[in-house]
Structures are given as C-alpha cells and as structure tokens.
C-alpha positions, -999 to 999 in steps of 0.1 A, spaced: 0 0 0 26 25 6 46 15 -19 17 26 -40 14 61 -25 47 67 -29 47 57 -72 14 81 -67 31 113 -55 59 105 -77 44 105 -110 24 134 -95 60 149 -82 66 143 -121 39 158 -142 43 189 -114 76 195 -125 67 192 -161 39 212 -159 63 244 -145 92 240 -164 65 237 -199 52 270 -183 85 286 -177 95 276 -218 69 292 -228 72 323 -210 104 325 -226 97 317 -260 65 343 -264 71 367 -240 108 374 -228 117 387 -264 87 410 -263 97 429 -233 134 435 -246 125 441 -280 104 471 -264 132 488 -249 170 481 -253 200 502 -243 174 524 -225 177 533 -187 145 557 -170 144 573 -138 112 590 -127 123 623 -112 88 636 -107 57 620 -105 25 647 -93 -16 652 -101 -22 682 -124 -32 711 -111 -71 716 -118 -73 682 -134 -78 654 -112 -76 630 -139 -38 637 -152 -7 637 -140 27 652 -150 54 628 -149 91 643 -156 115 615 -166 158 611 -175 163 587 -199 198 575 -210 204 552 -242 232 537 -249 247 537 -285 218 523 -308 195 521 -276 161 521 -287 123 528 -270 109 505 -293 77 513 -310 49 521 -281 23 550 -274 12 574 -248 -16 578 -233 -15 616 -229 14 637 -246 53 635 -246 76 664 -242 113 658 -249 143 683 -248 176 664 -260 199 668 -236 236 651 -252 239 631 -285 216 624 -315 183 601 -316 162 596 -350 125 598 -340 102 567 -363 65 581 -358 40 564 -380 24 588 -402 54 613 -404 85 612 -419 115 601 -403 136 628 -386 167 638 -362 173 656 -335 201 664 -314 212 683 -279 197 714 -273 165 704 -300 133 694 -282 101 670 -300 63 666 -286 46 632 -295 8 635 -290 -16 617 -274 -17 577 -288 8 586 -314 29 549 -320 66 562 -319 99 550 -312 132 565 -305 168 552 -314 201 565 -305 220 570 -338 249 590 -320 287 579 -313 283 575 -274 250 579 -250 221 600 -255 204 621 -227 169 630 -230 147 648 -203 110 638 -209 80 654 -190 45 633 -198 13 651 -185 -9 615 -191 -41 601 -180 -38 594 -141 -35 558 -127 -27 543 -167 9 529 -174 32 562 -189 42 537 -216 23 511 -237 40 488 -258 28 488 -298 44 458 -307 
C-alpha cells in the first residue's frame, strides 16, 4: 500500500515539475523577447511624478532617460502627450504617419496623445533626454505597440 502512494506522488512529483518547467519555456519563448525588443539600451528614472493642477484626472510625470549607443524605446504610445528636450547626442524619431527625422542636444520633440513612436540612438556615445509626460492618471506612462 505504501509502496503505492509513494509511485502516486511521484508521478504526480513528475507531471508537477513538467507542468512548470513547460510554463516557464513558454514564458520565454512568447514573451521574454517581447519585453526587450520594447526597450534596449534604454535606462529611465522618474524624477517627478504629481496630479495636475485643476485636473484630477492627469498627472505630470518628468523622466531622464539615457540610451546607450543604438539604444532604442521600441515602437509604443502614450496615453496623454510627450515632451522631450535632447539633452547630449543624436536620436532619430520613427513616428507612424510622419516622416522620419533627427534631433540632437539642445532640440526638443512633442509626440501627442496615442501617437505609436519609437526612439533610437544613432549618435557615437550615450544620448540624454529629459521627458515630462502630462498622461491620463492611474494608466501605465508607456504602452507597448508591438
């Protein structure tokens, strides 16, 4: 009788196993890639993050971001508007609908509202950009548009 619980629990020891490490594979197949083809070479840091004045339903979000040579955003929207001020290097702006175009330190770019976008560092070293969003309150600042 024992001997039979314990061939129970192993093949149920067994499938257990198989079942997370199946999960785990596919996780990394389908969705891993996603998340870094979003953003590489790209490092954020939220320096503000407030409600709007008079709008309880925005918020004003003031970001650095730093991309490392041919660091990229990848393609992704907004869910309010975007505006950047180049701070060091040159990124080329991809925003569907217009045409392709540069812009380097001291130069500045607005992306509207649900705009699909992406930025890519086409310099010789790092790019600095300082970003202030004024968004939909509570929503994610970025959405992917993979």
């Amino acid at each position: 009788m024992t001997c039979l619980l314990r061939r129970r629990k192993m093949k149920i020891n067994r499938f257990s196993l198989a079942g997370v490490a199946a999960a785990a594979l596919f996780v990394s197949v389908f969705f891993v890639p996603t998340i870094f083809a979003e953003s590489q070479g790209l490092t954020k840091k939220t320096l503000l993050q407030t409600s709007s004045s008079g709008d309880d339903t925005k918020e004003t979000v003031i970001v650095m971001a730093e991309f490392a040579k041919g660091g990229t955003t990848g393609r992704h929207t907004h869910p309010g508007d975007e505006y950047s001020v180049v701070l060091e290097g040159t990124l080329e702006l991809l925003t569907d609908g217009s045409a392709t175009r540069r812009v380097s330190a001291g130069e500045a770019y607005h992306n509207p509202r649900g705009v699909i976008h992406e930025a890519r560092n086409v310099g010789d070293g790092p790019a600095r950009v300082a970003v202030t969003f004024v968004v939909d309150k509570g929503k994610s600042v970025t959405q992917s548009a993979q």
